[in-house]
MARVEXLO-739625 format. One record per atom (N, C-alpha, C): residue in three letters; atom name; residue number from 1; x, y, z. Coordinates in nm, 3 decimals. Example, Ala and Ser with C-alpha at 12.3 -4.5 7.8 and 13.67 -1.06 7.14 Angstrom:
<rs>
ALA, N, 1, 1.319, -0.569, 0.780
ALA, CA, 1, 1.230, -0.450, 0.780
ALA, C, 1, 1.320, -0.330, 0.780
SER, N, 2, 1.285, -0.225, 0.708
SER, CA, 2, 1.367, -0.106, 0.714
SER, C, 2, 1.290, 0.003, 0.787
</rs>
This chain:
<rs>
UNK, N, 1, 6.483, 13.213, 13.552
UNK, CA, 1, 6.387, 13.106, 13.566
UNK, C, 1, 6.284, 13.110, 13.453
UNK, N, 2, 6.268, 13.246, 13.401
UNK, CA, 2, 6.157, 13.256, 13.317
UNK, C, 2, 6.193, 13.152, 13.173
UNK, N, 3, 6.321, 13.190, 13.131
UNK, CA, 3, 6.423, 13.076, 12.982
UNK, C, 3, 6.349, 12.929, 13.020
UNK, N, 4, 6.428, 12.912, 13.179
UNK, CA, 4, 6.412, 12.798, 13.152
UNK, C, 4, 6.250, 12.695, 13.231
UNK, N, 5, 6.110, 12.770, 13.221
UNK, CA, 5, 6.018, 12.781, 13.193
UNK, C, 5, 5.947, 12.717, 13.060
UNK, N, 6, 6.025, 12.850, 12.980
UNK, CA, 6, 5.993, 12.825, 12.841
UNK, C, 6, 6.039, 12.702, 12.799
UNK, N, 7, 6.143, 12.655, 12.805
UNK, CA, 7, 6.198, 12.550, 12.763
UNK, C, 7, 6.125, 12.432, 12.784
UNK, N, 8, 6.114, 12.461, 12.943
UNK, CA, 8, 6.040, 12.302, 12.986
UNK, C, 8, 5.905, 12.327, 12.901
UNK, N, 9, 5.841, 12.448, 12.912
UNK, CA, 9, 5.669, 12.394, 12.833
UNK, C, 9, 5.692, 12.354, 12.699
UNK, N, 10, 5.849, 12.410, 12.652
UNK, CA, 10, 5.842, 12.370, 12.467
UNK, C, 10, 5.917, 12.200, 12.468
UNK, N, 11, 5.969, 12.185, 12.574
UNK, CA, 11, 5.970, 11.990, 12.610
UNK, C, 11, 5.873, 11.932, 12.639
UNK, N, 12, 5.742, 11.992, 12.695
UNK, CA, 12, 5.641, 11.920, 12.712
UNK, C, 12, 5.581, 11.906, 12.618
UNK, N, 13, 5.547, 11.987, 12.535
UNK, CA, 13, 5.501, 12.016, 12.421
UNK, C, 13, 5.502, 11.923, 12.345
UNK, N, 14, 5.693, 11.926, 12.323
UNK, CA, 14, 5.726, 11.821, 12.221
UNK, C, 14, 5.701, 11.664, 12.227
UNK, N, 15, 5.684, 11.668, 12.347
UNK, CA, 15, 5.698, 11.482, 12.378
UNK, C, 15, 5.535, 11.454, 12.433
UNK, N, 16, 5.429, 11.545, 12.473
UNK, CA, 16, 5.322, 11.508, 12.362
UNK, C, 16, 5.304, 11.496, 12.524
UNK, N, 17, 5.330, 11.552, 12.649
UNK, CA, 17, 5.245, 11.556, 12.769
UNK, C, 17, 5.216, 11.655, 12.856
UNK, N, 18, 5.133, 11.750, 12.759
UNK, CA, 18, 5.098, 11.884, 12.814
UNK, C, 18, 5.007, 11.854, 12.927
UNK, N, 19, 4.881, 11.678, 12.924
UNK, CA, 19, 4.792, 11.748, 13.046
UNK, C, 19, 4.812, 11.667, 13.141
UNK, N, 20, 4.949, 11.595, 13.185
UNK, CA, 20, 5.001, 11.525, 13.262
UNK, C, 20, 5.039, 11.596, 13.417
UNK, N, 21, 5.027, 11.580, 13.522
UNK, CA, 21, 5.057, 11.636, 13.620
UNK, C, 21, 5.183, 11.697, 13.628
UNK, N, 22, 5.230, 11.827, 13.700
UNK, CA, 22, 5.367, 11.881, 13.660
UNK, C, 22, 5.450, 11.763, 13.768
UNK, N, 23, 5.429, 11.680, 13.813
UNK, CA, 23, 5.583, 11.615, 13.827
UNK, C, 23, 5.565, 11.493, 13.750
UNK, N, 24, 5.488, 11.468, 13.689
UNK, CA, 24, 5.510, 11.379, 13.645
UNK, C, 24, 5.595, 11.464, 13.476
UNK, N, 25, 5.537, 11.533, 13.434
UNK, CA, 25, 5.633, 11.619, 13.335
UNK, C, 25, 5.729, 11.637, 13.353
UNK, N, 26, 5.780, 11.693, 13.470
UNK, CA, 26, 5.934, 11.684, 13.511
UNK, C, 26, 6.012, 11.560, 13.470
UNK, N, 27, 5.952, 11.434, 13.569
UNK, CA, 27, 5.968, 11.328, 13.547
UNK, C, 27, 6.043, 11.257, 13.389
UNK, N, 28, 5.905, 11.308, 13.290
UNK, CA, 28, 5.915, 11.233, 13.172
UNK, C, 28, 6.032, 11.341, 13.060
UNK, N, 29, 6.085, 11.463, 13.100
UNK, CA, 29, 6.170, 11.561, 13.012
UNK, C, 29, 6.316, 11.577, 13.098
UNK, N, 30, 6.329, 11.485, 13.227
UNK, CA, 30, 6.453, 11.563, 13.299
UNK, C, 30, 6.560, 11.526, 13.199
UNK, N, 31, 6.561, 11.461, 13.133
UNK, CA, 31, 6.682, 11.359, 13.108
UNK, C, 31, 6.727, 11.422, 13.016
UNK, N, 32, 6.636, 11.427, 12.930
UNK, CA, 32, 6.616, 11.510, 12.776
UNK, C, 32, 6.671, 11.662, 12.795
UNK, N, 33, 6.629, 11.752, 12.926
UNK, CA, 33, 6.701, 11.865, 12.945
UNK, C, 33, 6.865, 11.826, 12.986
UNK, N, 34, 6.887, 11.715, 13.081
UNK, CA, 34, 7.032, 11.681, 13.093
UNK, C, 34, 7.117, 11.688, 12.992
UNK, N, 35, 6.996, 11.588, 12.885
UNK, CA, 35, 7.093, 11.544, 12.759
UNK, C, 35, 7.149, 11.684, 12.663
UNK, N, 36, 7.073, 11.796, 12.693
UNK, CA, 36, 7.029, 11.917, 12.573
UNK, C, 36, 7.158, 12.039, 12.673
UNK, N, 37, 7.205, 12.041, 12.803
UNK, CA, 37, 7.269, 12.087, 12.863
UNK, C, 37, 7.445, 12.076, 12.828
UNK, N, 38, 7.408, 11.901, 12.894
UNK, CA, 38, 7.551, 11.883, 12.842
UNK, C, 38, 7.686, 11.858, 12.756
UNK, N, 39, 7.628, 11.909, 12.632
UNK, CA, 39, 7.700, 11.986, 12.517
UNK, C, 39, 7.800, 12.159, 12.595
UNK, N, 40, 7.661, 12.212, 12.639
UNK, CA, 40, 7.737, 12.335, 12.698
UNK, C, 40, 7.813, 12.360, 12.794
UNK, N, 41, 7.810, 12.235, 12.907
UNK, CA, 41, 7.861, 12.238, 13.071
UNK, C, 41, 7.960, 12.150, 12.978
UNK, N, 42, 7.967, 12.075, 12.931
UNK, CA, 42, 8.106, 12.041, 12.882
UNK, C, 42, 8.228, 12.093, 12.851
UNK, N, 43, 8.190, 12.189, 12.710
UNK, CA, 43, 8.252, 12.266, 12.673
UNK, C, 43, 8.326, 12.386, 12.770
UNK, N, 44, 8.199, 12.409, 12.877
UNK, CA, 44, 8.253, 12.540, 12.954
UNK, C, 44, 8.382, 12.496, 13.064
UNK, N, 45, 8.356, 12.370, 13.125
UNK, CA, 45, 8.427, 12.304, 13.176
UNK, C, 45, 8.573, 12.275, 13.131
UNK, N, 46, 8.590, 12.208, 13.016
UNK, CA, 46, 8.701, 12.180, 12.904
UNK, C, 46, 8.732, 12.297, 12.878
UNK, N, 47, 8.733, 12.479, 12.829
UNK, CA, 47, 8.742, 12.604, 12.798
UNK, C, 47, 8.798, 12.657, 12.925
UNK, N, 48, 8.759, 12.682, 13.068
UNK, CA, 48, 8.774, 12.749, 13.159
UNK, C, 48, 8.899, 12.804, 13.147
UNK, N, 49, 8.920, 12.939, 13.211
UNK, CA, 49, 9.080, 12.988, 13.205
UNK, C, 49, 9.091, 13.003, 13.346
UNK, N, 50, 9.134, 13.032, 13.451
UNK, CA, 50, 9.210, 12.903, 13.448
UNK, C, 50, 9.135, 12.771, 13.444
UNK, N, 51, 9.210, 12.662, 13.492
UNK, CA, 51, 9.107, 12.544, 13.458
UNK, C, 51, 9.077, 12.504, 13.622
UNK, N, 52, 8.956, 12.437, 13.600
UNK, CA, 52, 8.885, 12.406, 13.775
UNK, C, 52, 8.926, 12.322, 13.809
UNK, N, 53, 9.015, 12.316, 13.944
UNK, CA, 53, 9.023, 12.226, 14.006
UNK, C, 53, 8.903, 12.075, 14.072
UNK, N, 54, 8.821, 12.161, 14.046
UNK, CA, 54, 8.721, 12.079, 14.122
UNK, C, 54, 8.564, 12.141, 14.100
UNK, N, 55, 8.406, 12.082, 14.106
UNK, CA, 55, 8.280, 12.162, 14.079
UNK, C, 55, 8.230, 12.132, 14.202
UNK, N, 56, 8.168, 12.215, 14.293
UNK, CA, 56, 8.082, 12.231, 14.385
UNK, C, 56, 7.904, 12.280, 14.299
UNK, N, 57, 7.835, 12.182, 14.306
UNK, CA, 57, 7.706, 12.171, 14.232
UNK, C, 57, 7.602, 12.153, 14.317
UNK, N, 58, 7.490, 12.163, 14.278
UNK, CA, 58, 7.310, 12.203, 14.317
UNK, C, 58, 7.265, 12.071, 14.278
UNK, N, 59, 7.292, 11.932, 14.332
UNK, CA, 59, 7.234, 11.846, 14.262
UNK, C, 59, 7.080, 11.821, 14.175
UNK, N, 60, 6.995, 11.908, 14.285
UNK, CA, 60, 6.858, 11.890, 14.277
UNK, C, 60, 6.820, 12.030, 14.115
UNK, N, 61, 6.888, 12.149, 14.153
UNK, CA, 61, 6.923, 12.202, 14.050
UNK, C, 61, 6.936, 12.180, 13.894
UNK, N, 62, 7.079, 12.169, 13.901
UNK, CA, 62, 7.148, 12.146, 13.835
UNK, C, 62, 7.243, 11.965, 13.796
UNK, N, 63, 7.176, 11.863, 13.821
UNK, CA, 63, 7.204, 11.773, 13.840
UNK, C, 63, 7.316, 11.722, 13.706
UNK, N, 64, 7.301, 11.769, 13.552
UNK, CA, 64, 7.394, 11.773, 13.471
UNK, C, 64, 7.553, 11.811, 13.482
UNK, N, 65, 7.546, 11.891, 13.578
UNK, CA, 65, 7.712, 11.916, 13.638
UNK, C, 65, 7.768, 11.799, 13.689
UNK, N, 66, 7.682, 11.766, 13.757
UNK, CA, 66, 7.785, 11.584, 13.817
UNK, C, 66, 7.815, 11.499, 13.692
UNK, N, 67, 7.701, 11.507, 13.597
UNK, CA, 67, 7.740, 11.401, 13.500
UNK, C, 67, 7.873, 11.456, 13.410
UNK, N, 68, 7.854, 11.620, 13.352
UNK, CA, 68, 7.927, 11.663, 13.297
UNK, C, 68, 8.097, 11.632, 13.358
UNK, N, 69, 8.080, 11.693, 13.486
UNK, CA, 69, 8.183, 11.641, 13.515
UNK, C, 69, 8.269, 11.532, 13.543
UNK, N, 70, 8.128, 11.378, 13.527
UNK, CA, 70, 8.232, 11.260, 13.555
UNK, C, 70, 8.266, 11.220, 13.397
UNK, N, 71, 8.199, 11.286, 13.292
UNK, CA, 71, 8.260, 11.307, 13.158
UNK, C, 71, 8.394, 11.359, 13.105
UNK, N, 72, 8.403, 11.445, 13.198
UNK, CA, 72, 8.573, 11.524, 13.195
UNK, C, 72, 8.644, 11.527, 13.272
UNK, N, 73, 8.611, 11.384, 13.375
UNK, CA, 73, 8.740, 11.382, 13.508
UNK, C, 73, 8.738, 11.481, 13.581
UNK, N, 74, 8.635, 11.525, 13.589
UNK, CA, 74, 8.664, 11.656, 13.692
UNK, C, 74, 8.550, 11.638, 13.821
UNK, N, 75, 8.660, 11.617, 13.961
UNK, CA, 75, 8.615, 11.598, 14.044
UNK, C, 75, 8.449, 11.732, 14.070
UNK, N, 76, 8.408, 11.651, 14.142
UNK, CA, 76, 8.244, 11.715, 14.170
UNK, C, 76, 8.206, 11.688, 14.308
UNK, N, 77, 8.145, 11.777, 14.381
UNK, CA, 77, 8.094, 11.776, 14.502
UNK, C, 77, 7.962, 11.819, 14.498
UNK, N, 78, 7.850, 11.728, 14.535
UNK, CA, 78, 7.710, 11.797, 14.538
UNK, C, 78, 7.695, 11.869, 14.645
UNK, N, 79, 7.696, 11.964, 14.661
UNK, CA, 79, 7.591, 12.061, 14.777
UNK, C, 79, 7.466, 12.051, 14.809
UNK, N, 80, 7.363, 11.952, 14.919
UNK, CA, 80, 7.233, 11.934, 14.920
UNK, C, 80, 7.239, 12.069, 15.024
UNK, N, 81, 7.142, 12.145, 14.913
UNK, CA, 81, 7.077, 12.292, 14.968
UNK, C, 81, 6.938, 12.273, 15.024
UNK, N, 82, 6.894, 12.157, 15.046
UNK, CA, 82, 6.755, 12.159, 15.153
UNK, C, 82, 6.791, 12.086, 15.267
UNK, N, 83, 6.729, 12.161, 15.329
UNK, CA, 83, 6.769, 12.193, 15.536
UNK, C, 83, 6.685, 12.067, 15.583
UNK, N, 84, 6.674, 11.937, 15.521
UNK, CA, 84, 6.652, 11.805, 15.569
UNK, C, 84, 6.548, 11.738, 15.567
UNK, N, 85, 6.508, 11.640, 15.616
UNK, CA, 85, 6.403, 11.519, 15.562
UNK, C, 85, 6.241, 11.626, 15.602
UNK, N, 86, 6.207, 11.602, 15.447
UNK, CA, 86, 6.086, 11.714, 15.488
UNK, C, 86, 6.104, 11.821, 15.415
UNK, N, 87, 6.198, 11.883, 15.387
UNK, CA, 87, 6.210, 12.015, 15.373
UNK, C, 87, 6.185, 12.017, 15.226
UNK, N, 88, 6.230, 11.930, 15.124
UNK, CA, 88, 6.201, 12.003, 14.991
UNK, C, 88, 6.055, 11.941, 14.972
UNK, N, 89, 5.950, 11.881, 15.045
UNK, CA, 89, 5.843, 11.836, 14.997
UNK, C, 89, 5.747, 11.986, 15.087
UNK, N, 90, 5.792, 12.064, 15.184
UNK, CA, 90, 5.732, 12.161, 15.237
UNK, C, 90, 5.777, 12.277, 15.107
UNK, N, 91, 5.843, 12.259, 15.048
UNK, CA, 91, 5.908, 12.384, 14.969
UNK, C, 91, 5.852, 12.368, 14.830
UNK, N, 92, 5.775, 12.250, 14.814
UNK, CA, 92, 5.751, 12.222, 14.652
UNK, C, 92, 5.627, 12.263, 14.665
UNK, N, 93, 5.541, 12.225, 14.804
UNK, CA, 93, 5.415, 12.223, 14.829
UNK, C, 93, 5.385, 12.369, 14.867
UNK, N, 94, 5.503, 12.470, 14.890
UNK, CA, 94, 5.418, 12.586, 14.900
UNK, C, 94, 5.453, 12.666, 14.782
UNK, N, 95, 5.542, 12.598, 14.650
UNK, CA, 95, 5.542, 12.653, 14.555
UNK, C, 95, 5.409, 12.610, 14.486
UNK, N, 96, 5.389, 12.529, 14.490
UNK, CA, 96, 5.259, 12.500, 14.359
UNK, C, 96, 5.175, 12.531, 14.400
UNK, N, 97, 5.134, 12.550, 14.558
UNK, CA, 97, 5.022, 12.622, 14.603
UNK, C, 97, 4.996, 12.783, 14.510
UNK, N, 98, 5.109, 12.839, 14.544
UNK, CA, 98, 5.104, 12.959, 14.511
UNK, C, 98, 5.086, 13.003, 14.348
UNK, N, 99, 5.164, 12.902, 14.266
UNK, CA, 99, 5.165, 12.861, 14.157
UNK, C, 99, 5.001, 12.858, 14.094
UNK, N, 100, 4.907, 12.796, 14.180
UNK, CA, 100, 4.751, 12.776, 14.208
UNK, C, 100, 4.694, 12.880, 14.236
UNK, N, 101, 4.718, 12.953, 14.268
UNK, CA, 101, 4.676, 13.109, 14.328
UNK, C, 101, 4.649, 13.081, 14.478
UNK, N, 102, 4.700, 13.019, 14.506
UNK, CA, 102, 4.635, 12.962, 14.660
UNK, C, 102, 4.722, 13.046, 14.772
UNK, N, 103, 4.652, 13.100, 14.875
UNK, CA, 103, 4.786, 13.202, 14.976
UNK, C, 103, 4.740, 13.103, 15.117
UNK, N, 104, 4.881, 13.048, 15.145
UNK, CA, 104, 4.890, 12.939, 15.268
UNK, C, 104, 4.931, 13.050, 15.379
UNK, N, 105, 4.891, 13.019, 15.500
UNK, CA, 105, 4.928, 13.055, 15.645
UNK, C, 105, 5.060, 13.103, 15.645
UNK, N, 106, 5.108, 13.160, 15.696
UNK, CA, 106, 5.320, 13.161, 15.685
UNK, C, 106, 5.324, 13.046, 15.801
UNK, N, 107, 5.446, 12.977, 15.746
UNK, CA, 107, 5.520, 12.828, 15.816
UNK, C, 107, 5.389, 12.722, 15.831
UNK, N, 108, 5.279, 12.744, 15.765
UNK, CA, 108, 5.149, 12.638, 15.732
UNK, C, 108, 5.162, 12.585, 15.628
UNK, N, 109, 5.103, 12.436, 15.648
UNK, CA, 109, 5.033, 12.373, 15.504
UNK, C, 109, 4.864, 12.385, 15.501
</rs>
Protein backbone atom coordinates (compact mmCIF):
# COMPACT_ATOMS: atom_id res chain seq x y z
CA UNK A 1 0.00 0.00 0.00
CA UNK A 2 2.85 2.19 0.87
CA UNK A 3 4.13 2.11 -3.59
CA UNK A 4 1.00 2.73 -4.27
CA UNK A 5 0.60 5.85 -1.86
CA UNK A 6 3.49 7.24 -3.38
CA UNK A 7 2.22 7.06 -6.65
CA UNK A 8 -1.09 8.55 -6.01
CA UNK A 9 0.67 11.77 -4.13
CA UNK A 10 3.22 11.88 -7.29
CA UNK A 11 -0.40 11.93 -9.54
CA UNK A 12 -1.62 14.51 -7.49
CA UNK A 13 1.18 16.37 -7.70
CA UNK A 14 1.35 16.15 -11.27
CA UNK A 15 -2.09 17.24 -12.29
CA UNK A 16 -1.79 20.24 -10.04
CA UNK A 17 -4.48 19.08 -7.07
CA UNK A 18 -2.60 18.69 -4.00
CA UNK A 19 -5.23 20.87 -1.77
CA UNK A 20 -8.33 19.28 -3.14
CA UNK A 21 -10.24 16.96 -0.84
CA UNK A 22 -8.90 13.22 -0.94
CA UNK A 23 -11.93 11.96 -2.89
CA UNK A 24 -12.16 14.28 -4.87
CA UNK A 25 -8.26 13.45 -5.84
CA UNK A 26 -9.13 10.04 -6.24
CA UNK A 27 -11.78 11.15 -8.38
CA UNK A 28 -9.65 13.45 -10.70
CA UNK A 29 -6.27 10.59 -11.08
CA UNK A 30 -8.38 7.16 -11.14
CA UNK A 31 -8.34 6.92 -14.75
CA UNK A 32 -4.87 8.09 -15.27
CA UNK A 33 -3.73 5.21 -12.70
CA UNK A 34 -6.08 2.74 -14.92
CA UNK A 35 -4.53 4.13 -17.93
CA UNK A 36 -0.63 3.77 -16.33
CA UNK A 37 -1.65 -0.05 -15.11
CA UNK A 38 -2.87 -1.38 -18.10
CA UNK A 39 0.22 -1.78 -20.12
CA UNK A 40 1.23 -4.29 -17.24
CA UNK A 41 -2.19 -6.33 -16.50
CA UNK A 42 -2.12 -6.74 -20.15
CA UNK A 43 0.93 -8.08 -20.79
CA UNK A 44 0.70 -10.37 -17.60
CA UNK A 45 -2.54 -11.63 -18.81
CA UNK A 46 -1.36 -12.27 -22.64
CA UNK A 47 2.26 -14.02 -20.91
CA UNK A 48 0.56 -16.31 -18.25
CA UNK A 49 1.83 -20.01 -18.33
CA UNK A 50 -0.55 -21.64 -18.27
CA UNK A 51 -3.03 -19.30 -19.78
CA UNK A 52 -6.30 -18.13 -17.59
CA UNK A 53 -9.22 -19.37 -18.20
CA UNK A 54 -11.07 -16.73 -16.70
CA UNK A 55 -10.18 -13.34 -13.88
CA UNK A 56 -11.98 -13.21 -10.63
CA UNK A 57 -11.24 -9.29 -9.64
CA UNK A 58 -11.65 -6.54 -6.69
CA UNK A 59 -13.63 -4.17 -8.70
CA UNK A 60 -13.45 -1.35 -6.17
CA UNK A 61 -9.67 -2.34 -5.91
CA UNK A 62 -8.45 -3.10 -8.73
CA UNK A 63 -11.00 -1.97 -11.28
CA UNK A 64 -8.27 -2.08 -14.40
CA UNK A 65 -8.55 -5.93 -14.47
CA UNK A 66 -12.11 -5.79 -15.91
CA UNK A 67 -10.99 -3.40 -18.49
CA UNK A 68 -7.73 -5.26 -19.11
CA UNK A 69 -9.50 -8.11 -19.53
CA UNK A 70 -12.35 -7.01 -21.89
CA UNK A 71 -9.10 -5.89 -23.95
CA UNK A 72 -7.92 -9.53 -24.26
CA UNK A 73 -11.20 -11.49 -24.37
CA UNK A 74 -10.72 -12.77 -21.27
CA UNK A 75 -13.72 -13.49 -19.40
CA UNK A 76 -13.86 -11.46 -15.86
CA UNK A 77 -15.90 -11.80 -12.80
CA UNK A 78 -16.02 -8.90 -10.24
CA UNK A 79 -16.02 -10.00 -6.66
CA UNK A 80 -17.92 -7.10 -4.56
CA UNK A 81 -15.86 -7.56 -1.23
CA UNK A 82 -18.12 -5.08 0.85
CA UNK A 83 -20.73 -6.83 3.07
CA UNK A 84 -23.59 -4.33 1.59
CA UNK A 85 -25.44 -1.04 1.28
CA UNK A 86 -23.57 0.98 3.89
CA UNK A 87 -20.70 -0.88 4.35
CA UNK A 88 -17.96 0.73 2.24
CA UNK A 89 -19.12 4.34 3.35
CA UNK A 90 -18.71 2.91 7.26
CA UNK A 91 -15.23 1.56 6.12
CA UNK A 92 -13.96 4.77 4.31
CA UNK A 93 -15.26 6.81 7.24
CA UNK A 94 -13.35 4.95 9.80
CA UNK A 95 -10.34 4.99 7.59
CA UNK A 96 -9.91 8.71 7.24
CA UNK A 97 -10.90 9.17 10.69
CA UNK A 98 -7.95 7.40 11.74
CA UNK A 99 -5.99 8.70 8.85
CA UNK A 100 -6.94 12.24 11.03
CA UNK A 101 -5.59 10.95 14.13
CA UNK A 102 -9.02 10.63 15.30
CA UNK A 103 -9.76 7.14 17.59
CA UNK A 104 -13.69 6.29 17.01
CA UNK A 105 -15.71 4.01 19.55
CA UNK A 106 -15.31 0.21 18.13
CA UNK A 107 -18.51 -0.49 15.68
CA UNK A 108 -19.16 3.67 16.23
CA UNK A 109 -19.25 6.64 14.06
Amino acid sequence: MDNFMLMFKGLVTEFGCETAPFVKQQLKVKNVIVERQLPGLIRFLKEASPPFDAVIYDPIMMNAAGIACLLVDLPAVALLTVAGPGAAEAALYHDLAGKAGMRLPPGGS
